[in-house]
C-alpha positions in Angstrom: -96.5 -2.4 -51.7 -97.3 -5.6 -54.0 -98.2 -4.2 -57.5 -100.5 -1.1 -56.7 -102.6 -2.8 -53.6 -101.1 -2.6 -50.0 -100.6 -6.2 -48.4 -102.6 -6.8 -45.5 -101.1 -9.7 -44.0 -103.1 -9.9 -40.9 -106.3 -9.6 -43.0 -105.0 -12.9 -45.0 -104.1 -14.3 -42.3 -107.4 -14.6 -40.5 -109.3 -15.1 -44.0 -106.8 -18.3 -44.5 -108.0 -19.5 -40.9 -111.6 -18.8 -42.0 -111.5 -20.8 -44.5 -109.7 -23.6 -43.4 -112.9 -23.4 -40.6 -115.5 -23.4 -43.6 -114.2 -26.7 -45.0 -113.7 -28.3 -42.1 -117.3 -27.3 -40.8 -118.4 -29.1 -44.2 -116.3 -32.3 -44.3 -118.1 -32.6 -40.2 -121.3 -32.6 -41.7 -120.9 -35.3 -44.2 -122.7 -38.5 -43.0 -119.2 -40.1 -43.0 -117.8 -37.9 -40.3 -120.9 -38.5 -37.1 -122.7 -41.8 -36.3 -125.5 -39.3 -35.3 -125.3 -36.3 -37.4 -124.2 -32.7 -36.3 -126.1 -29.4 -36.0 -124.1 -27.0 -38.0 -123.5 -24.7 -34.9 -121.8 -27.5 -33.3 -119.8 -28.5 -36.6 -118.7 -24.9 -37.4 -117.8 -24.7 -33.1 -115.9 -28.6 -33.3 -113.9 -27.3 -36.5 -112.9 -24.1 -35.3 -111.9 -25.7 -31.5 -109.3 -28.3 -33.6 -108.1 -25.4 -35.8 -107.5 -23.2 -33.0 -105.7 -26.0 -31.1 -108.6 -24.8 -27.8 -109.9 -28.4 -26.9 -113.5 -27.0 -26.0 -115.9 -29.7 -27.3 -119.3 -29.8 -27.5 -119.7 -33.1 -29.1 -118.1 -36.6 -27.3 -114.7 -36.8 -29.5 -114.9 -40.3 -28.6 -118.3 -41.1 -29.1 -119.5 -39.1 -31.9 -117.4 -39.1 -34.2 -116.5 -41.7 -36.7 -112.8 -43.1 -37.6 -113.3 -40.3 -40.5 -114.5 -37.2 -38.1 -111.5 -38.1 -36.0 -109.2 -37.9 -39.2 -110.8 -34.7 -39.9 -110.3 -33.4 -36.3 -106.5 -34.3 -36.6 -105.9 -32.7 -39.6 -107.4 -29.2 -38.3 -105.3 -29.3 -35.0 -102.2 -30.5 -37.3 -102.9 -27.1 -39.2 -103.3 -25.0 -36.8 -101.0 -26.1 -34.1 -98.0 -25.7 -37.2 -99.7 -22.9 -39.1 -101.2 -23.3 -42.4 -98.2 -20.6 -43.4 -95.6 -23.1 -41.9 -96.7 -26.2 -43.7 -97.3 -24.1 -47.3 -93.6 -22.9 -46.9 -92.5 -26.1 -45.8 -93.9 -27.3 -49.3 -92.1 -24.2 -51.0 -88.9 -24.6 -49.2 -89.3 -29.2 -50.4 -90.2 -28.3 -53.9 -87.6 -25.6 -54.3 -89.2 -22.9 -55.2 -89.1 -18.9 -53.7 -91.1 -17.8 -51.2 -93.0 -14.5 -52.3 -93.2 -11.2 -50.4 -96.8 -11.6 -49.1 -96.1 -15.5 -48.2 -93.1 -14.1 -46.6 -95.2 -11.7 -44.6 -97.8 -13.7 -43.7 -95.0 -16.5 -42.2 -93.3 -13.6 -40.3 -96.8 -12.6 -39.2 -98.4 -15.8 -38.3 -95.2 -17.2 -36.5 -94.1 -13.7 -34.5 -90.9 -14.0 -36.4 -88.2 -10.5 -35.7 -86.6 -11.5 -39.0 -87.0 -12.0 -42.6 -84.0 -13.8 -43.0 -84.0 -18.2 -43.9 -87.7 -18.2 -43.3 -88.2 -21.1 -45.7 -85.2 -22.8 -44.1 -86.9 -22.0 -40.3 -90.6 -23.6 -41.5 -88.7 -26.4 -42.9 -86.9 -27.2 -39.3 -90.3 -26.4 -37.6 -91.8 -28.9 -39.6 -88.9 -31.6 -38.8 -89.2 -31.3 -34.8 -92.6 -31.3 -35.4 -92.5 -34.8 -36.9 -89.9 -36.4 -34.8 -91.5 -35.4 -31.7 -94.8 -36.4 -32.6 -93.6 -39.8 -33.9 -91.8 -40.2 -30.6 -94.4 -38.9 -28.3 -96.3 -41.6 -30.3 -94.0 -44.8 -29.4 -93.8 -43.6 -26.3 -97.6 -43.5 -26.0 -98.5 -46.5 -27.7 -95.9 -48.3 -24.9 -98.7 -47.4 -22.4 -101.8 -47.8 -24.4 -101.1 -51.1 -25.7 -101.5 -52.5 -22.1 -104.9 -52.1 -22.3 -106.0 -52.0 -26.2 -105.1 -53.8 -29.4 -102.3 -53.2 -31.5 -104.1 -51.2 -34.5 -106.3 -48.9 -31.6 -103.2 -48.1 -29.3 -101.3 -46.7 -32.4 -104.4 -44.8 -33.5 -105.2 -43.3 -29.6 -101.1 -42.7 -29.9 -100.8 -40.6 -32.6 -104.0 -38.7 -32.2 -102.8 -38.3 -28.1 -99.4 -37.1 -29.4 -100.2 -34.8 -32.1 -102.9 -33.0 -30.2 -100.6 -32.7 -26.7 -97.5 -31.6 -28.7 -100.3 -28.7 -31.0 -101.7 -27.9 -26.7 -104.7 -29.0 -28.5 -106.7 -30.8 -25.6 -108.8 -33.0 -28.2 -108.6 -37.0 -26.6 -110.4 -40.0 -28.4 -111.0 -40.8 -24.4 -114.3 -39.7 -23.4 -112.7 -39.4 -19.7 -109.7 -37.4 -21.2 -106.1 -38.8 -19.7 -108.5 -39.1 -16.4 -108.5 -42.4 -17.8 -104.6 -42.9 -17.0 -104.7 -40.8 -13.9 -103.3 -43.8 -12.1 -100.1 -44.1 -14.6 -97.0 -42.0 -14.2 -95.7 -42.4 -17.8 -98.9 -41.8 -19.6 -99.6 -38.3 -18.1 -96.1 -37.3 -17.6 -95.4 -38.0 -21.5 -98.2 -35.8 -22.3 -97.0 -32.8 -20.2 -93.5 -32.8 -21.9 -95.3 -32.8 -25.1 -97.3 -29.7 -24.8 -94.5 -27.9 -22.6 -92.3 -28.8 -25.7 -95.0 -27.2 -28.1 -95.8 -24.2 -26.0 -92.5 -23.0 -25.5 -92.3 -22.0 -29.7 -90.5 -22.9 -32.4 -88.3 -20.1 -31.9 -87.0 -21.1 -28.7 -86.7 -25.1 -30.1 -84.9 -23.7 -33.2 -82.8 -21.3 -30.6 -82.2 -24.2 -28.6 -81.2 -26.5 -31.5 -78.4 -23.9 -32.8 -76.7 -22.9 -29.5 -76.5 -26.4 -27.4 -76.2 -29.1 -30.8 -75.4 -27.2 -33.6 -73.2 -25.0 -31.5 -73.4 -22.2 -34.0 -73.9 -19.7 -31.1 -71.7 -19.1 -27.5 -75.2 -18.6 -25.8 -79.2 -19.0 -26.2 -80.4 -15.7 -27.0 -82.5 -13.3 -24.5 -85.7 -14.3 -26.1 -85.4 -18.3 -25.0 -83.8 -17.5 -22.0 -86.6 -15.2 -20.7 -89.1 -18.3 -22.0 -87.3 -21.1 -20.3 -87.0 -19.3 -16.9 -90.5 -18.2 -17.1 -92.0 -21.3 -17.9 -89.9 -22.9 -15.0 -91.4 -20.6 -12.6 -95.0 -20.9 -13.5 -94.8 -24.9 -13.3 -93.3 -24.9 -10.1 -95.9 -22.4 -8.4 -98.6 -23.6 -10.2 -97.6 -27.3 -9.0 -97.0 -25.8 -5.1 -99.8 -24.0 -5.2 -102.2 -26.8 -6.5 -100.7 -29.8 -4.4 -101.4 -27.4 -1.1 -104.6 -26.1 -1.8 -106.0 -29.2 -3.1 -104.0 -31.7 -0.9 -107.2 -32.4 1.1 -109.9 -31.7 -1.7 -109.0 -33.1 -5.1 -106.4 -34.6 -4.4 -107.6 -36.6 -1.2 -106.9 -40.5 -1.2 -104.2 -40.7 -3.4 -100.5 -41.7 -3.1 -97.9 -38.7 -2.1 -96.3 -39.2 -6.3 -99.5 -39.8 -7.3 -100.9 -36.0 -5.4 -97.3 -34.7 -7.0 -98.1 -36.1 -10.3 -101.2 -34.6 -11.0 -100.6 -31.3 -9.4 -97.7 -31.1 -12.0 -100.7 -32.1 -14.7 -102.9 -29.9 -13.6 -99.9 -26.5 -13.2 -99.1 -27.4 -16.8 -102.2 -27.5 -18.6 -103.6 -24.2 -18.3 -100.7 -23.1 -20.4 -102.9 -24.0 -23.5 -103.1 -27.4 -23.7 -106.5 -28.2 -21.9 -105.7 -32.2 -20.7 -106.9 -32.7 -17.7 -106.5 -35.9 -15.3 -109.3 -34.6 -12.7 -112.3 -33.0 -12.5 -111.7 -29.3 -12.8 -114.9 -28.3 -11.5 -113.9 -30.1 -8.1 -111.2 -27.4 -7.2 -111.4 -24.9 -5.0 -112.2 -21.2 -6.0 -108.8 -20.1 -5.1 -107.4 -22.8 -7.1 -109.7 -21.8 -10.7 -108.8 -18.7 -10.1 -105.3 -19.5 -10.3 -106.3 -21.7 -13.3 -107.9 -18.7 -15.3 -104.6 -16.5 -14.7 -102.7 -19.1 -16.2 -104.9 -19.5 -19.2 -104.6 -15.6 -19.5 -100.8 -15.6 -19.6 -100.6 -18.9 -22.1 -97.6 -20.2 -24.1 -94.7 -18.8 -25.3 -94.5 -16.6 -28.8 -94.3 -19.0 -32.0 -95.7 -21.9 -30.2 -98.9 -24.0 -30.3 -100.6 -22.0 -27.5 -102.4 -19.4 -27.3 -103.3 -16.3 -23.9 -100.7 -13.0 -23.8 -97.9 -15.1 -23.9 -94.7 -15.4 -21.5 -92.7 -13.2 -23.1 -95.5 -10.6 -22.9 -96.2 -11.2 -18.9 -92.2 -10.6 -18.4 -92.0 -7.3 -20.6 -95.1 -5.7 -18.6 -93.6 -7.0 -15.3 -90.0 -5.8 -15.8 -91.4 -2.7 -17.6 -93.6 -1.8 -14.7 -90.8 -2.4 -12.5 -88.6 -0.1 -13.8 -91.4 2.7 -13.6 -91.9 2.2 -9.9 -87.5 2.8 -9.8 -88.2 6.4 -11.6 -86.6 4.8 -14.5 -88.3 6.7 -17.3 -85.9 5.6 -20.0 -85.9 4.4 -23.7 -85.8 1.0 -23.0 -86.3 -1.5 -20.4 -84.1 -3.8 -18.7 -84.1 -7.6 -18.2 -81.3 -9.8 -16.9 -78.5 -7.3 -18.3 -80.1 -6.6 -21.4 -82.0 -3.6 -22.4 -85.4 -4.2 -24.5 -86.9 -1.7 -27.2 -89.5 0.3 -25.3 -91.6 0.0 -28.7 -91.7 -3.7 -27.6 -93.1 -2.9 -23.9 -95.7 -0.9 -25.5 -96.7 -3.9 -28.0 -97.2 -6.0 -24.7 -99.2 -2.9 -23.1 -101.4 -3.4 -26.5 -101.9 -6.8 -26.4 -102.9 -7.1 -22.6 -105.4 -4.3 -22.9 -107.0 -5.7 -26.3 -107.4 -9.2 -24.6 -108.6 -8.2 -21.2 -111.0 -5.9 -23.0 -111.6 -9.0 -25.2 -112.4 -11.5 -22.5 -114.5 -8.8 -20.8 -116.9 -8.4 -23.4 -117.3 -12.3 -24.0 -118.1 -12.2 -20.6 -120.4 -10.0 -20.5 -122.4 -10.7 -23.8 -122.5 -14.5 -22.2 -124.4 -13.5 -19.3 -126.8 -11.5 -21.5 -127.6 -13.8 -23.9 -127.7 -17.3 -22.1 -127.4 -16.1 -18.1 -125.6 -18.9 -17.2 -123.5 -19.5 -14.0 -121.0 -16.6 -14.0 -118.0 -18.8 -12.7 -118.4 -21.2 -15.5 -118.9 -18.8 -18.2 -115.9 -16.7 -16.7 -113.7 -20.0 -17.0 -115.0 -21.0 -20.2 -114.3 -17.2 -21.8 -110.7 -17.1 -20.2 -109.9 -21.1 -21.9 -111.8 -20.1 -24.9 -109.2 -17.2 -25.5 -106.0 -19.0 -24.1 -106.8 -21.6 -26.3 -106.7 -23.8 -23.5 -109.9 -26.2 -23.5 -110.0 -26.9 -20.1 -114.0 -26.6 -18.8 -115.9 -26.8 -15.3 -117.9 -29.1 -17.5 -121.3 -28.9 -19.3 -124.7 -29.6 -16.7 -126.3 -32.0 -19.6 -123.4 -33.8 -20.9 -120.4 -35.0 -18.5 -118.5 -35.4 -21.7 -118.9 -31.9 -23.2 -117.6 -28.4 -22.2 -119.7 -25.8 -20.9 -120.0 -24.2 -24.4 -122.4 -27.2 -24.9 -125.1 -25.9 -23.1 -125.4 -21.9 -24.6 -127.2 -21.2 -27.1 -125.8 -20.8 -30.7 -125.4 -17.3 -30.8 -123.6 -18.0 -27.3 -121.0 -20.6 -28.9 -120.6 -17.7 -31.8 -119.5 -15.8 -28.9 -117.0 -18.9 -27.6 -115.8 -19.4 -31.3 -114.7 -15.7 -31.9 -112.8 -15.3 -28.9 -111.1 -18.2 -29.2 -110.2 -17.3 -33.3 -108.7 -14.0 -31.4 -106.9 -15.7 -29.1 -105.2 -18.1 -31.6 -104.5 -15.3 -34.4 -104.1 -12.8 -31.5 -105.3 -9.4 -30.4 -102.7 -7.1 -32.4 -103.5 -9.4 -35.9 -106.9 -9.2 -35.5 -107.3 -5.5 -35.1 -104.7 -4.7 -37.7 -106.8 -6.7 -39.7 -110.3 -4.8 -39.0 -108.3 -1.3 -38.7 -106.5 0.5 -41.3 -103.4 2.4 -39.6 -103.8 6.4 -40.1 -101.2 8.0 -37.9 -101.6 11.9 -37.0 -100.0 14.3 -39.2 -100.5 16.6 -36.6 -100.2 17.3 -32.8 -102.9 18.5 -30.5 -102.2 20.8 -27.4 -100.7 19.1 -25.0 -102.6 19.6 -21.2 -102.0 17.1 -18.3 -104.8 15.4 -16.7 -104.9 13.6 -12.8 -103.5 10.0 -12.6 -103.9 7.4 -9.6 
């Protein structure tokens, strides 16, 4: 309790996100921030895609929006790749002062934290990597840009590259995306380590940062080691998987490194980070659909990204596992380590509420606008994985899909994608009001399978 009212947290939560989307909408409408104006669908769409670090544009990032609009766009993804709850602790934790109960919720909340304890010293080290590897990603980015702009514009397409990669934003001040440096290695491969970095959570960086420098700890705790191996695995069979398939297709013409490269581009980018170096809507069915499963699975817990999560994937996989071995136990098992079953059934939760999630997008889509099913499909499945990857809009080369639906249709886009950033558990704690059973009903089985 907090005086005599119950703390929500995941209530605050999303209303803190909300508005942070109100007063960006407004600051994209001002004159200062277009050199054509906006529609207010497709401000309140532009500022809730930056804030939710999703990448699905609907205006030319490049094009249409001033030096101003571009500031704006950068502060948003900044936000909400860190968490507004991460940089307002950060500011506790610098100016000294205690954290209270509900910020303290709201920080364990926002950033999937298993712990109350040093929060204000963990957002202050979240927001230190999060400046060092920006500002490096940023050298190392202006290294390659400055071959082919001016000194003042490569450090501006730097930073905004580096800070949007390293949030698995997607946002580019290139019109063409990194297509633009498809022929570079460095570009593109800078990039990819940046949003791997950012996806895999804070937790795992911090983890990392005690056990291997720090030394603090013998060894990295279950947690990161279940995220590393299982972002490892998905980038090496996503990478397989796309250089076979689209060998011939997509990939035709180019260099054996070059086919490698982007295949490696293309695996990692799904994971929420919505870059792309070619033309999505080029691949083979086989190869979106793998595409759409990534998106679906996402980053890892107290990251940038958004989908299920890794962590989440594992737990159902290992859980289910252990059900087909008759082992009914408390707990499950993975890699000599047994897992609260509470946990398993958080993951059950959260896969049901964001399949059912990205099923009714779907569906309400194709009622409202009938577009092309596959594209609408695609765009749902990036829209909640926070991804911003697109088969691309039919009236604007430039734009996502979500430019051509209608506005109810981009309402639609811009509350799945709010889901999928705050997730599905947050969101309906938020809207429901827990009231557990103070009784039991008569039990009766039913048929299964």
């Amino acid at each position: 309790m907090f005086g005599k009212r119950e703390i929500n947290a995941p209530r605050i939560l999303i209303g803190g996100y909300l508005g942070i989307i109100a007063i960006g909408t407004v600051l994209l409408l001002l004159p200062a921030s277009t050199r054509n104006g906006i529609s207010f669908i497709d401000s309140l769409f532009t500022a809730s895609s930056a804030l939710c670090v999703t990448g699905l544009i609907v205006k030319n990032t490049a094009l249409d929006f001033t030096l101003f609009g571009k500031c704006v766009l950068l502060s948003l993804i900044q936000i909400g790749g860190l968490g507004y709850m991460t940089l307002s602790t950060t500011f506790f934790f610098f100016i000294g002062r205690k954290i209270s109960l509900r910020d303290r919720l709201l920080f364990k909340e926002s950033i999937n934290l298993l712990t109350y304890e040093n929060l204000r010293r963990f957002a202050w080290r979240v927001f230190r990597i999060t400046i060092v590897v920006e500002l490096v990603g940023t050298v190392l980015l202006y290294s390659v840009f400055i071959q082919r702009f001016n000194a003042p514009t490569a450090l501006g397409h730097a930073f905004f590259h580096a800070v949007s990669a390293f949030c698995n934003a997607g946002f580019s001040t290139f019109s063409e995306n990194m297509a633009l440096f498809s022929s570079s290695v460095s570009a593109p491969l800078v990039v990819s380590l940046l949003f791997i970095f950012g996806g895999i959570g804070f937790v795992v960086i911090s983890d990392l940062y005690t056990t291997l420098v720090k030394r603090a700890k013998k060894k990295l705790a279950l947690h990161t080691t279940i995220v590393l191996r299982t972002t490892l695995v998905l980038i090496i069979i996503g990478t397989a998987f796309i250089f076979l398939i689209e060998y011939d297709r997509s990939l035709a013409g180019l260099s054996f490194l070059q086919k490698l490269l982007r295949a490696f581009f293309q695996a990692v980018t799904p994971r929420t980070a919505g870059f792309n170096t070619l033309n999505v809507a080029l691949f083979s069915p086989v190869t979106i659909a793998l595409l759409m499963l990534f998106m679906f699975i996402g980053a890892s817990p107290g990251g940038t990204g958004g989908g299920i999560k890794t962590t989440t994937f594992v737990l159902l996989f290992r859980w289910a596992k252990d059900l087909m071995l008759g082992r009914y136990g408390k707990d499950v098992t993975a890699l000599k380590s047994r897992i609260p079953i509470e946990q398993a059934f958080r993951a059950f939760l959260i896969f049901i509420l964001s399949g059912s999630t990205i099923v009714v997008a779907f569906f309400l889509i194709l009622l409202i606008d009938n577009p092309t099913p596959l594209k609408a499909l695609f765009e749902v499945f990036s829209a909640f994985g926070t991804v911003g990857l697109s088969l691309g809009s039919s009236i604007n080369p430039f734009c996502s899909f979500s430019h051509d639906l209608s506005a109810l249709g981009k309402l639609i886009i811009i509350g799945t994608l709010i889901a999928g950033r705050v997730g599905t558990i947050t969101l309906g704690s938020a809207i429901l009001k827990p009231h557990p059973l103070e009784y039991a009903y008569p039990e009766e089985p039913i048929v299964v399978g």
